[in-house]
N, C-alpha and C positions, 0 to 999 in steps of 0.2 A: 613540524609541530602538529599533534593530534588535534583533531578540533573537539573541545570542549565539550560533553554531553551536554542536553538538553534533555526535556517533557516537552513537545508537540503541545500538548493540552496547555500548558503555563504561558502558553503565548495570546491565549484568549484571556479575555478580559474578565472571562466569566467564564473560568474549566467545566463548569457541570453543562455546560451546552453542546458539549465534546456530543459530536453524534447524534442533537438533539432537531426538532422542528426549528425552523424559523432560524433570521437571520443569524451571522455570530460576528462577533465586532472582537477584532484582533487588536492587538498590539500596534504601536507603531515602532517602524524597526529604526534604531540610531546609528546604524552603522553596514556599509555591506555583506559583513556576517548576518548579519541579525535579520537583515531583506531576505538573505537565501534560506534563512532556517525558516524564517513565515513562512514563503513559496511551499517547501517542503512540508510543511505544519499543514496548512489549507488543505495541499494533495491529499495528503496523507489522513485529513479528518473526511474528506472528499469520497476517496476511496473506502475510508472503515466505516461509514452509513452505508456505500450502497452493497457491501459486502452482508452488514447485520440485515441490511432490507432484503436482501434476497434469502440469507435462509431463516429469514422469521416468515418470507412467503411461501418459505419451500417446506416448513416447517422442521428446519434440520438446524442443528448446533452449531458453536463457534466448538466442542470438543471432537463435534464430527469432522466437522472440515481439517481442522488439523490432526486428525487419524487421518484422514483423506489426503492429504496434501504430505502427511512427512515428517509435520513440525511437531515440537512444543506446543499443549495446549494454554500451558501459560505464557509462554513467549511470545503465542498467537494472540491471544487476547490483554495482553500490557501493548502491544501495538495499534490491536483495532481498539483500546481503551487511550492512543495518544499517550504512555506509558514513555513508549522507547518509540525513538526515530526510526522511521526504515530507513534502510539501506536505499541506493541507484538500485540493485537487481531485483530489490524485494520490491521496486515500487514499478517495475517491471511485471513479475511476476501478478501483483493483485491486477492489474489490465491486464492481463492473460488470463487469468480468472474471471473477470465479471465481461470477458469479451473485446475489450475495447483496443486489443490487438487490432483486429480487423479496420480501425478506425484512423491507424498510422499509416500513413504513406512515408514510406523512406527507399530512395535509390537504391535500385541494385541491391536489394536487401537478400536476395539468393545466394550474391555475393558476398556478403558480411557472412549471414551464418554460414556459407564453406570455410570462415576460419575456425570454426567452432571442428572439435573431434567428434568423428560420429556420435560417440556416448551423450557427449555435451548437445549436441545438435536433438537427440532426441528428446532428453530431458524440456531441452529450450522447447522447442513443438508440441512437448508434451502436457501442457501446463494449459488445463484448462477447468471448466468447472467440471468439479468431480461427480455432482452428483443428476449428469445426465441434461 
């Protein structure tokens, strides 16, 4: 069975604090779905402020980055606007963007990506911020 869409943002108490200053007071979750979509929700609000904070420091776009990256620039910003859930890989990918790769330690990880096909392997390494 598919799991259910969601809004990230509909889990705050107060959606317009999506990406804002100061605290943000969530939801409480009734059920172990509803734990794992917070978890995801917080990441994922976690990750789309410090993404807006770096190119409002870089002074670069949420349409530049995704020219840069590949994507949809509206796909990109219903995500970092808590719109749409990321994905496991896409919540990968923004820590491979804002750095925080470097920050994992995982076993034998040389290992893991030699199952990746070269192609796949580069893409995966290649995933960084784009604009220097």
């Amino acid at each position: 069975m598919p799991t259910p869409r969601y809004r990230p943002l509909d889990l705050l108490k107060d959606p317009t604090l999506w990406g804002g200053a100061g605290p943000r007071d969530w939801r409480s979750p009734r059920s172990p779905d509803e734990a794992s979509r917070l978890v995801v929700s917080v990441e994922q609000e976690r990750l789309a402020t410090a993404i807006r904070a770096r190119l409002d420091a870089e002074g670069r776009s949420v349409p530049q980055l995704a020219d840069a990256i590949g994507i949809g620039y509206r796909h990109l910003l219903a995500k970092l606007k808590g719109e749409i859930a990321l994905r496991a890989d896409e919540f990968v990918v923004w820590q491979w963007l804002l750095g925080e790769h470097r920050g994992i330690r995982i076993p034998k990880a040389d290992a893991a990506l030699s199952n990746f096909t070269s192609t796949r392997r580069a893409q995966l390494t290649g995933w960084r911020w784009p604009f220097g």
